[in-house]
C-alpha positions as CSV (number, residue, x, y, z in Angstrom):
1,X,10.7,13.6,-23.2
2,X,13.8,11.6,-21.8
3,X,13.2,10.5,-18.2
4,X,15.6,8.6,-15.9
5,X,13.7,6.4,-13.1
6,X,15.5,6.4,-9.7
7,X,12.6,4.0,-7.8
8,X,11.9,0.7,-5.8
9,X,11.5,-2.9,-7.3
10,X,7.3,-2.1,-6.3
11,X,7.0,0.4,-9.0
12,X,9.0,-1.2,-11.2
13,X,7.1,-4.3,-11.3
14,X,3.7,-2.1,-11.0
15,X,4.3,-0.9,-15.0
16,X,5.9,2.4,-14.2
17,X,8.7,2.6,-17.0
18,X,5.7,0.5,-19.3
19,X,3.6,3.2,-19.1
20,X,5.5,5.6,-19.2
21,X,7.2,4.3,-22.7
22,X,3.5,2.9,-24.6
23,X,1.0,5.0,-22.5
24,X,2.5,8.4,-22.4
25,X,5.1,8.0,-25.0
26,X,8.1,9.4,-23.7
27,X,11.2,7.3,-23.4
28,X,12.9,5.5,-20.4
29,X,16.9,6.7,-20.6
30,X,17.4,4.4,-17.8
31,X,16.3,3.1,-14.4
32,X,18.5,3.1,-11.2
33,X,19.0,2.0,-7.8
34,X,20.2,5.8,-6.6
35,X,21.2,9.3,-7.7
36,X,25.1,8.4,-7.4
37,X,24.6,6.1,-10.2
38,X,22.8,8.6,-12.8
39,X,25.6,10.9,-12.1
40,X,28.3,8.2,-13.3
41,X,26.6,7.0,-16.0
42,X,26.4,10.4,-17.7
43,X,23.2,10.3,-18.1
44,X,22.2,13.4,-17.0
45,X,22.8,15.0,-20.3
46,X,20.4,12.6,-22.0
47,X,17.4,13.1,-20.2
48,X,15.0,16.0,-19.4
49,X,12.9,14.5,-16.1
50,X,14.1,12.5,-13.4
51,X,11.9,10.5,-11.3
52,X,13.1,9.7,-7.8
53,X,11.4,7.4,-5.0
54,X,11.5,9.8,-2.0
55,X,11.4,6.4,-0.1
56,X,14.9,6.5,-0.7
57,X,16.7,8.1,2.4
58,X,15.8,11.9,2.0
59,X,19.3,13.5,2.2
60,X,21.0,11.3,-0.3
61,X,18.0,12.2,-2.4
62,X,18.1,16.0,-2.3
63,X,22.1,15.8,-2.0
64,X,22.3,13.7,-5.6
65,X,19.4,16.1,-7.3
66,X,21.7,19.1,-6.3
67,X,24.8,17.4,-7.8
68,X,22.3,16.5,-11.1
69,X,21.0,20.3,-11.3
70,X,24.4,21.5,-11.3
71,X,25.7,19.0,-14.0
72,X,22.6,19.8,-16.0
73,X,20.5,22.8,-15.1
74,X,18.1,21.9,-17.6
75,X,16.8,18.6,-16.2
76,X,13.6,18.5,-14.3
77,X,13.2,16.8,-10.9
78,X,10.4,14.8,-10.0
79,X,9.7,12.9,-6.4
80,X,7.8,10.0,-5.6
81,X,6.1,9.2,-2.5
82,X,4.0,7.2,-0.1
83,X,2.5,9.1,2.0
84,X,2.0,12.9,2.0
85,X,3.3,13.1,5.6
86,X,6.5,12.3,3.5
87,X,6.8,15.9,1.5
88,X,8.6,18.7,3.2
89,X,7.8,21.3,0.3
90,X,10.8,23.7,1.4
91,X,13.7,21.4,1.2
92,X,12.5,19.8,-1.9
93,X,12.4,23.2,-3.9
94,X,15.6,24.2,-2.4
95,X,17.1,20.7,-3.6
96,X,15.9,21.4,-6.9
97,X,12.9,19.7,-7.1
98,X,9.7,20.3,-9.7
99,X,7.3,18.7,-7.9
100,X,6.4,15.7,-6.4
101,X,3.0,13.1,-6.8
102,X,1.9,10.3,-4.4
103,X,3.1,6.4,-5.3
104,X,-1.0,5.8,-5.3
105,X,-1.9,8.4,-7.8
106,X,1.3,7.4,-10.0
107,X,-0.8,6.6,-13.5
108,X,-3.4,9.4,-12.5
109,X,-1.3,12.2,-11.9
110,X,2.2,11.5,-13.9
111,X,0.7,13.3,-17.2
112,X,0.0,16.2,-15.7
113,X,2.8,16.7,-13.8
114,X,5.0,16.0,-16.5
115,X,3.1,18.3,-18.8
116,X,3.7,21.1,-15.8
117,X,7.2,20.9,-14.9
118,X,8.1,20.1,-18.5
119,X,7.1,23.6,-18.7
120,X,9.1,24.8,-15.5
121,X,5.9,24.8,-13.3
122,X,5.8,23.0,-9.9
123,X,3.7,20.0,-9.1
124,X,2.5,18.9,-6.0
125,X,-0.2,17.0,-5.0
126,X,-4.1,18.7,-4.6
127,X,-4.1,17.5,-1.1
128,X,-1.1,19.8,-0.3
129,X,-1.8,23.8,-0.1
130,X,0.9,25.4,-1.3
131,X,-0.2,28.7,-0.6
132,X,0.3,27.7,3.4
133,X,4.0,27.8,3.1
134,X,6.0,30.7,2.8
135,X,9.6,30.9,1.7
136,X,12.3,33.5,2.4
C-alpha cells in the first residue's frame, strides 16, 4: 500500500513512517504538515491510505479529507488521536473517514486497521461501541 502521513513532529520522531516502510512494508508517498498540502502536491493519486493526526484542528481535517475523497474516491482515510474523548464517530464517517486508532496503540493497532479499511471496512478503537451510535 501507498500511504501519505499528515501527523505531528511526536510521531514522527516515535518511528511512525519507519515502521510503517521496514515493519509493515508498505511505502511512505509522503509526510505533511496538513491536508492543503497533499492536495497541491498531487499526491492523492499516488497513494491508497491517508493517515491524519486528529490533533490537527478538527474542521480543517474533515474539510481537506472531503476535498481528498472527491479528488480520489478510492483513497482510504485514516485518523489519529490522543484521547478517545477526541472521536466524534458521525462527523468522521460523514467526512470520509475509515476509521480511526489511538496515538498509544499506534504500532499495536496500525496492521489491523490497515488490513480493514484496505478492504473498505471501518476501524475504530475496541474501547468505542459502535453499535451505540445510530446514523440517519
Amino acid at each position: 500500500m501507498k500511504i501519505i502521513l499528515i501527523i505531528d513532529q511526536e510521531i514522527i520522531d516515535q518511528g511512525l513512517g519507519n515502521f510503517i516502510k521496514y515493519k509493515l512494508g508498505h511505502e511512505i508517498v509522503g509526510e505533511f504538515p496538513c491536508g492543503e498540502s497533499v492536495i497541491s502536491s498531487n499526491l492523492c493519486f499516488k497513494t491508497d491510505i491517508i493517515m491524519i493526526d486528529l490533533a490537527k484542528p478538527f474542521r480543517k481535517a474533515f474539510e481537506a479529507s472531503k476535498k481528498i475523497i472527491w479528488i480520489n474516491p478510492k483513497i482510504k482515510i485514516l485518523g489519529m488521536v490522543k484521547q478517545i474523548e477526541d472521536v466524534f464517530l458521525k462527523p468522521l464517517i460523514e467526512a470520509g473517514f475509515k476509521g480511526c486508532i489511538l496515538k498509544q496503540d499506534i504500532f499495536q493497532e496500525l496492521p489491523k486497521a490497515i488490513e480493514k479499511i484496505s478492504k473498505n471496512r471501518l476501524h475504530f478503537p475496541e474501547k468505542i461501541d459502535i453499535q451505540k451510535y445510530q446514523w440517519q
